[in-house]
C-alpha positions as CSV (number, residue, x, y, z in Angstrom):
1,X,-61.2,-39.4,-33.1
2,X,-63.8,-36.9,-32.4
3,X,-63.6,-37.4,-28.9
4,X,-59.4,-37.1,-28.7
5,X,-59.6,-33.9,-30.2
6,X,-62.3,-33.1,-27.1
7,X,-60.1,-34.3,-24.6
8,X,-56.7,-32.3,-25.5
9,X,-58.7,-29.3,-25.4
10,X,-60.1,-30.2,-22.5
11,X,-56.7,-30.5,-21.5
12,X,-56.1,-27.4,-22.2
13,X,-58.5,-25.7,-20.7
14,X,-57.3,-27.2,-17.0
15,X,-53.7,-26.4,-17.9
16,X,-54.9,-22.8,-18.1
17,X,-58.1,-22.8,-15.4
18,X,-56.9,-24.8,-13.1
19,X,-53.2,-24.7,-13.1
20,X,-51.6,-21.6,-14.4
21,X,-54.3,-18.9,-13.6
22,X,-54.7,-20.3,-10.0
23,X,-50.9,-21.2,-9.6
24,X,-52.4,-24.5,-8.1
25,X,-49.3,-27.1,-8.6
26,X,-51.5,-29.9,-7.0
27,X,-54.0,-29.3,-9.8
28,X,-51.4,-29.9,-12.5
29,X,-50.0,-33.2,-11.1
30,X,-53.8,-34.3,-11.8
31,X,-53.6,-34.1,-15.5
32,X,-49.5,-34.0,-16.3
33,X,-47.6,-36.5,-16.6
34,X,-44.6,-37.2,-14.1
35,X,-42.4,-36.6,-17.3
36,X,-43.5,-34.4,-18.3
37,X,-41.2,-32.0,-20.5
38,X,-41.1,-28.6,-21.5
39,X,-38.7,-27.0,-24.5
40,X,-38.6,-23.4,-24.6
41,X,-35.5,-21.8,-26.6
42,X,-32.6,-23.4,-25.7
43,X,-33.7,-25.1,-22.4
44,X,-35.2,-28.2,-21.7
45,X,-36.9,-28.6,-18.5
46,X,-37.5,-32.5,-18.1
47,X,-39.8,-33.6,-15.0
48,X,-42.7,-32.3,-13.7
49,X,-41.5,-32.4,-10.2
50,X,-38.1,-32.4,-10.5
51,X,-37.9,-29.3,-13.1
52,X,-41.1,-28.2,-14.9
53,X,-43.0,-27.1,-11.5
54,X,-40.2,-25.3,-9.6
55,X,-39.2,-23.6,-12.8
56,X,-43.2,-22.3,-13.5
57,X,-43.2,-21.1,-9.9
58,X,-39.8,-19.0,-9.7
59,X,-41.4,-17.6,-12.7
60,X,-45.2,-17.2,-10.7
61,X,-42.8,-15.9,-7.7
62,X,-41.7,-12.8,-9.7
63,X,-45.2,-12.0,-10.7
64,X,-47.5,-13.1,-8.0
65,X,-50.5,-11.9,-9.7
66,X,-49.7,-13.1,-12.9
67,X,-52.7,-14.7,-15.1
68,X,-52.8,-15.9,-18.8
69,X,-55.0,-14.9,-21.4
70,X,-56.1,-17.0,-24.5
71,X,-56.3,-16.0,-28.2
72,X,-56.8,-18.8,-30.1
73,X,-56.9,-22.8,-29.4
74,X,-56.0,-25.0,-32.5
75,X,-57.0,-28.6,-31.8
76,X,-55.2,-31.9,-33.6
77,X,-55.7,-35.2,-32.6
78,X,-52.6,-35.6,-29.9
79,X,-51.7,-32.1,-29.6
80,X,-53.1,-28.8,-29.3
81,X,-51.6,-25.0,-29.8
82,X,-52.9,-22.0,-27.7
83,X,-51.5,-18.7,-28.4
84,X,-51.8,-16.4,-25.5
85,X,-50.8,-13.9,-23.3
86,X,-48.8,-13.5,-20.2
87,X,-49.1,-10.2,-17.8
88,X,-48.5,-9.2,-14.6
89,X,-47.0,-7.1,-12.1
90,X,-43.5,-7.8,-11.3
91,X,-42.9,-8.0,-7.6
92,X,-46.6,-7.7,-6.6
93,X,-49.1,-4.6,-6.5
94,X,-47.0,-1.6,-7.0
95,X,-44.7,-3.5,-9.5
96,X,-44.2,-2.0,-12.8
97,X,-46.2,-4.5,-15.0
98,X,-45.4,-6.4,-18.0
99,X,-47.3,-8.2,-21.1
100,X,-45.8,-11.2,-23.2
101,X,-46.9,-13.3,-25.5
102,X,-46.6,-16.9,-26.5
103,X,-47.0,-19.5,-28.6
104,X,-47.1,-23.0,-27.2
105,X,-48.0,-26.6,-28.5
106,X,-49.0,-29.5,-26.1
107,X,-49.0,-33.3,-26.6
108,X,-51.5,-35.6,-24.9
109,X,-51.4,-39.1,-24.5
110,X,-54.8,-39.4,-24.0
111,X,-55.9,-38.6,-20.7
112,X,-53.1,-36.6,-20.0
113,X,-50.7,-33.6,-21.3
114,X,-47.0,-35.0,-21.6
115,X,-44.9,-32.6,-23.3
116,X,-45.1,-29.1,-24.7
117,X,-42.5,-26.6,-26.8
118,X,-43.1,-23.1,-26.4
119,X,-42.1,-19.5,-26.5
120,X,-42.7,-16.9,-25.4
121,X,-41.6,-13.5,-25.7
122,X,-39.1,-12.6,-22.9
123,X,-37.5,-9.8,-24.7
124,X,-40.8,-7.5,-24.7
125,X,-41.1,-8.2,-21.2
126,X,-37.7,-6.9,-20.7
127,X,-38.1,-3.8,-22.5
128,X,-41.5,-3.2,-20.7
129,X,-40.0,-4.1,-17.4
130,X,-37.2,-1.5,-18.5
131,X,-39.8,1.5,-19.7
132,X,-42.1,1.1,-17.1
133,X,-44.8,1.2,-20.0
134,X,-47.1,-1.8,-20.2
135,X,-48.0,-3.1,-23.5
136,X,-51.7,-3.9,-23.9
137,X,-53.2,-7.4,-24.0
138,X,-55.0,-8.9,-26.9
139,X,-58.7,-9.6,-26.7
140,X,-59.6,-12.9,-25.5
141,X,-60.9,-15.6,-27.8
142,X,-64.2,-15.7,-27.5
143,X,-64.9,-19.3,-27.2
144,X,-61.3,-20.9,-26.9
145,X,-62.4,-24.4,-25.4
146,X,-65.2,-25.0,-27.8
147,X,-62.8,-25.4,-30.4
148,X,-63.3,-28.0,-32.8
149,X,-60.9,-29.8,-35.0
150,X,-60.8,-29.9,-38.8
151,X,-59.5,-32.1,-41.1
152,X,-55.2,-31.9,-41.6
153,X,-54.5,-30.4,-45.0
154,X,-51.0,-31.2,-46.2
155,X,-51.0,-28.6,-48.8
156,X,-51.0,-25.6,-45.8
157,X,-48.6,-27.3,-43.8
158,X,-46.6,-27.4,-47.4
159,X,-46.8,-23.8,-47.5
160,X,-45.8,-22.9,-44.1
161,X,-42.7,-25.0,-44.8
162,X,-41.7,-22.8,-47.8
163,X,-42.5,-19.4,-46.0
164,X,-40.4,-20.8,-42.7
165,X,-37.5,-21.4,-44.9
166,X,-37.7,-17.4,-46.2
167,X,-35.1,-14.9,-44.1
168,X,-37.1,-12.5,-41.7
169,X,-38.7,-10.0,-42.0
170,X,-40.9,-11.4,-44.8
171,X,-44.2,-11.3,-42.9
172,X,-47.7,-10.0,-44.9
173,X,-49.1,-7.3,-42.9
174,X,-51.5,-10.3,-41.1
175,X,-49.1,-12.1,-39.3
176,X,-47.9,-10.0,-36.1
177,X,-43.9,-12.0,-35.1
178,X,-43.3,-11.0,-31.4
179,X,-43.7,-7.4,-31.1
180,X,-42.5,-5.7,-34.4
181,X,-46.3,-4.5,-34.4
182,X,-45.7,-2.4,-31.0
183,X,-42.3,-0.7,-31.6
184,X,-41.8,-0.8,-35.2
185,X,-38.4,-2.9,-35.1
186,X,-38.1,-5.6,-36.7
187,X,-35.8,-8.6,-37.2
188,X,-33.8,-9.4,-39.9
189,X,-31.9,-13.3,-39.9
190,X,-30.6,-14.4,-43.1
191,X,-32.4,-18.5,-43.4
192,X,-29.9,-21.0,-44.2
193,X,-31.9,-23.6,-43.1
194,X,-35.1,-24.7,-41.6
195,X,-35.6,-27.7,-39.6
196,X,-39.0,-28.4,-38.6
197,X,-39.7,-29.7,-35.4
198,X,-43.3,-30.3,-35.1
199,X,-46.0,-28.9,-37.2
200,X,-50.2,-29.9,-37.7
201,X,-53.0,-28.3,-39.2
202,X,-56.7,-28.2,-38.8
203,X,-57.6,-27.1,-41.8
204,X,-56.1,-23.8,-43.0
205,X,-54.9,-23.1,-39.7
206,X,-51.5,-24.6,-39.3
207,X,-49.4,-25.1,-35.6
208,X,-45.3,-24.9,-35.6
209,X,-42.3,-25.6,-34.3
210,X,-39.0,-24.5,-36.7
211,X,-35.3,-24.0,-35.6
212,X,-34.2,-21.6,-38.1
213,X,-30.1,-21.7,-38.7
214,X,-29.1,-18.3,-40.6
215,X,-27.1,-15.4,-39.9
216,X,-28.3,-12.0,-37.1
217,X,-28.2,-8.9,-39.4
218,X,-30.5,-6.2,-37.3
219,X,-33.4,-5.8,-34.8
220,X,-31.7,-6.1,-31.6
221,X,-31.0,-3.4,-29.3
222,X,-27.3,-2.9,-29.2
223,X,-26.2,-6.0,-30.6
224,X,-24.6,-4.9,-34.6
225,X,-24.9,-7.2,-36.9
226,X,-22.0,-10.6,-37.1
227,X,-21.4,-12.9,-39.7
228,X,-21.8,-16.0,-37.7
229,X,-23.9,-18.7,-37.9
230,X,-26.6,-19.0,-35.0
231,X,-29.9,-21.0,-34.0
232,X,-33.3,-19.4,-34.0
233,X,-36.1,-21.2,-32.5
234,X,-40.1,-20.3,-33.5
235,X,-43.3,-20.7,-32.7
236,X,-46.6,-19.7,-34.7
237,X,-50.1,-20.3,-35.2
238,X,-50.6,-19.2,-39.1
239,X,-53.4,-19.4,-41.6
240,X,-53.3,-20.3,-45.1
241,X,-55.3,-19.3,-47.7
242,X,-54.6,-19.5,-51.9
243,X,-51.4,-21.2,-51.0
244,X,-50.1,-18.3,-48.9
245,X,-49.6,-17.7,-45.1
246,X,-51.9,-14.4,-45.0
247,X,-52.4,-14.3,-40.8
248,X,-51.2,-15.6,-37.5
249,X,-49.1,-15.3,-34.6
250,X,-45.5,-15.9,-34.8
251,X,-43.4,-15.9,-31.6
252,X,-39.6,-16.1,-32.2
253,X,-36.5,-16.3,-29.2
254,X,-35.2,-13.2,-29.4
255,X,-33.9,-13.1,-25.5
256,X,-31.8,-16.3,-26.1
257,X,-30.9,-14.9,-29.9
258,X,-29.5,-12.0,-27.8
259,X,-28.0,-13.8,-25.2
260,X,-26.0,-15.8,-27.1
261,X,-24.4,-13.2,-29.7
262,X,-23.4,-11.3,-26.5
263,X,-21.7,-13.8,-25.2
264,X,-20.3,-14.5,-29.1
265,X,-21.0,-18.0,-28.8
266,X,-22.0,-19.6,-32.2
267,X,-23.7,-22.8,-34.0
């Protein structure tokens, strides 16, 4: 088992080296699947090939220089979550540059990565884009692909599955969701429901995937508060500690929140 938890790290580590920070597409079909599927908001992009690829490289061609950096690698026995940060200049040099982050967890069937859900924060990037102010990028983690996998504990994943089904905001002042932290915003959605999607834990560190069903009351530039029922689809990397969630990284769809409420469609 030791030696799975290795190898998705591993994994890891090429999906950010070799692939994404060298925008090297032959490099990923060495080490991803040919279906390969990634879920980000409301899309699903099915296919390496066929979708995944040419999505990531529209993306690569409106940053050209854009890199990723790493916070913090949390390591389970198929799967492993990397929170990080995006940033680049869009354009090219002379672009006016932009930092998101994310929050994204990858299955491996072994030897290779088959599948990932993600998100990351499009909305920041829009408002940086906007500004022409770049927002600055969290240090690296220090040792990110050394990471070693602990033991699951079902009593934090137990307690990430209360606080997920709490209405934002409802964060402890050491858990950062999207950019609240930066611009002093934040969102409020009334829970109905949470259904988890994935989740794992290595030790008190616990990896999730929750579609939230609840109602928009503020936090969104120009969009007033409705009544109707909509989706909201999260990602975080939290920590537990006495029973509580007391830290993490929560990264929420905000840009397809907005879309959707401006185009008054509803769940």
């Amino acid at each position: 088992m030791a030696e799975s938890h290795t190898s998705v790290v591993r994994l890891a580590r090429r999906w950010v080296v070799d692939y994404f920070n060298r925008q090297d597409a032959d490099a990923a079909r060495e080490f991803i699947t040919p279906d390969y599927a990634l879920q980000i908001g409301d899309y699903l992009f099915a296919g390496r090939d066929s979708e995944w690829l040419p999505a990531v490289a529209k993306q690569m061609e409106m940053f050209p220089g854009m890199g990723m950096t790493v916070h913090q690698v949390l390591a389970g026995e198929d799967r492993v979550a990397v929170c990080f940060t995006e940033h680049g200049a869009s354009g090219g040099p002379g672009g006016r540059v932009a930092a998101w982050s994310g929050v994204a967890i990858y299955r491996s069937n072994g030897t290779h990565l088959c599948g990932c859900v993600a998100q990351e924060d499009y909305a920041t990037r829009q408002r940086q884009l906007k500004s022409g102010m770049a927002d600055p990028v969290d240090p690296p983690a220090a040792a990110p692909w050394d990471t070693v996998a602990l033991p699951a504990d079902s009593l934090a994943e137990a307690a990430v599955r209360r606080w997920l089904a709490g209405s934002w905001p409802q964060s402890p002042a050491g858990v950062r969701c999207d950019d609240e932290h930066i611009t002093g915003v934040p969102l409020h959605f009334e829970v109905h429901s949470a259904e988890v999607a994935q989740m794992f834990s290595s030790g008190p560190d616990v990896a999730f995937h929750v579609v939230q069903t609840g109602v928009y009351r503020s936090g969104l530039s120009g969009v007033a508060p409705t009544a109707r029922v909509e989706v909201l689809h999260c990602n975080g990397l939290v920590r537990v500690q006495d029973g509580q969630v007391v830290s993490g990284r929560v990264i929420r769809d905000r840009f397809g929140l907005r879309a959707r409420l401006q185009q008054g469609g509803g769940a």
